[in-house]
C-alpha positions in Angstrom: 85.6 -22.1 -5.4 87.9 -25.2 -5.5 89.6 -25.9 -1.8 93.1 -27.2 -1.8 94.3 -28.9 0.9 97.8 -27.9 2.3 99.6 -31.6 3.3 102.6 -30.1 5.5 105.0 -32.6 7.2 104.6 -33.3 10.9 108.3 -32.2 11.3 107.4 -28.8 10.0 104.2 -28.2 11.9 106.5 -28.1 15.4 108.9 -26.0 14.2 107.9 -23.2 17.0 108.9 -24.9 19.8 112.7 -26.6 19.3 113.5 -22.8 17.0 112.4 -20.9 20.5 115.1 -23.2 22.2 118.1 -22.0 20.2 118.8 -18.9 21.8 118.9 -20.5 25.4 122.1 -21.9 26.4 121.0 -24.9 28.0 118.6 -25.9 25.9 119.9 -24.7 22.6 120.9 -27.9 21.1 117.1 -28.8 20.9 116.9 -26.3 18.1 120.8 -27.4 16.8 119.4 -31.2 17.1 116.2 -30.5 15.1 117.6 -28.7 12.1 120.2 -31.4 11.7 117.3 -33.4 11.4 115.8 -31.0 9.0 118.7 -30.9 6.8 118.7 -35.0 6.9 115.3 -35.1 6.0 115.8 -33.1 3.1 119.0 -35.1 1.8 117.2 -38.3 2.3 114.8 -37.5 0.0 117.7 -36.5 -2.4 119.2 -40.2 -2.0 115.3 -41.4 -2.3 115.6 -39.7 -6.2 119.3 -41.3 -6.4 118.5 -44.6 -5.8 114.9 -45.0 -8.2 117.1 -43.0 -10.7 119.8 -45.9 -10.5 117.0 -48.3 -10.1 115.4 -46.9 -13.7 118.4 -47.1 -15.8 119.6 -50.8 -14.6 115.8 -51.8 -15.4 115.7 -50.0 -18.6 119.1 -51.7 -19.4 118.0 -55.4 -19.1 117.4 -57.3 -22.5 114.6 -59.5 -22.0 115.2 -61.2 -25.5 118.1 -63.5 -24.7 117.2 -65.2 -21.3 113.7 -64.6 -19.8 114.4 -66.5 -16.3 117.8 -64.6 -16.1 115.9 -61.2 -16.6 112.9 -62.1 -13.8 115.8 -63.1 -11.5 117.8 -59.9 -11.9 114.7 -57.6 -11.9 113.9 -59.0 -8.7 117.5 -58.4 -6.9 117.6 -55.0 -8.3 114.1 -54.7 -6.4 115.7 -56.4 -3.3 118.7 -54.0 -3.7 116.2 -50.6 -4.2 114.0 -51.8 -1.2 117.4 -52.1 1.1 118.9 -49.0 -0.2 115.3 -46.7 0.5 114.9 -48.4 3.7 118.5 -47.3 4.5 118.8 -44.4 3.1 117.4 -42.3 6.8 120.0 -43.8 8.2 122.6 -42.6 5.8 121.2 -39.1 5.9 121.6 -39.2 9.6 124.8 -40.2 10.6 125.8 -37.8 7.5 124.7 -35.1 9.2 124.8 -36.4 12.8 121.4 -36.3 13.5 119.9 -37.8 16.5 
């Protein structure tokens, strides 16, 4: 008997308490709050598959025949550039969908 071990996403494993809150008035936009912050969780991961798709086809792209200190120099900004763009891509998701 092989055991398989569910990884669920902290986000998820809470989602009792702010979906009990949307039906009360006051304290309904917990639940508003944390679905916007569901939905930005999801896109961000979409942007995530964006960017490393971007970041695959300017790396398969590069000729490393013609110049090989040219090539290092511009793999490693398009690394810079991937590393900024995943680090900001939370951000992006959030204000996208207003998420605080």
């Amino acid at each position: 008997m092989v055991r398989r071990r569910v990884l669920t996403l902290p986000y998820c494993s809470v989602s009792p308490i702010p979906f009990a809150t949307m039906t009360n008035r006051e304290w309904g936009q917990i639940g508003n709050n944390y679905l916007k912050g569901l939905f930005a969780l999801g896109f961000q991961g979409f942007l995530i598959m964006i960017c490393v798709g971007i970041y695959a086809v300017l790396v398969g792209e590069m000729v490393l025949a013609d110049n090989l200190h040219s090539a290092i120099f511009s793999l490693a900004a398009y690394t810079v550039i991937l590393c900024f763009s995943l680090f900001k891509s939370g951000a992006l998701a959030k204000s996208i969908f207003n998420a605080h």
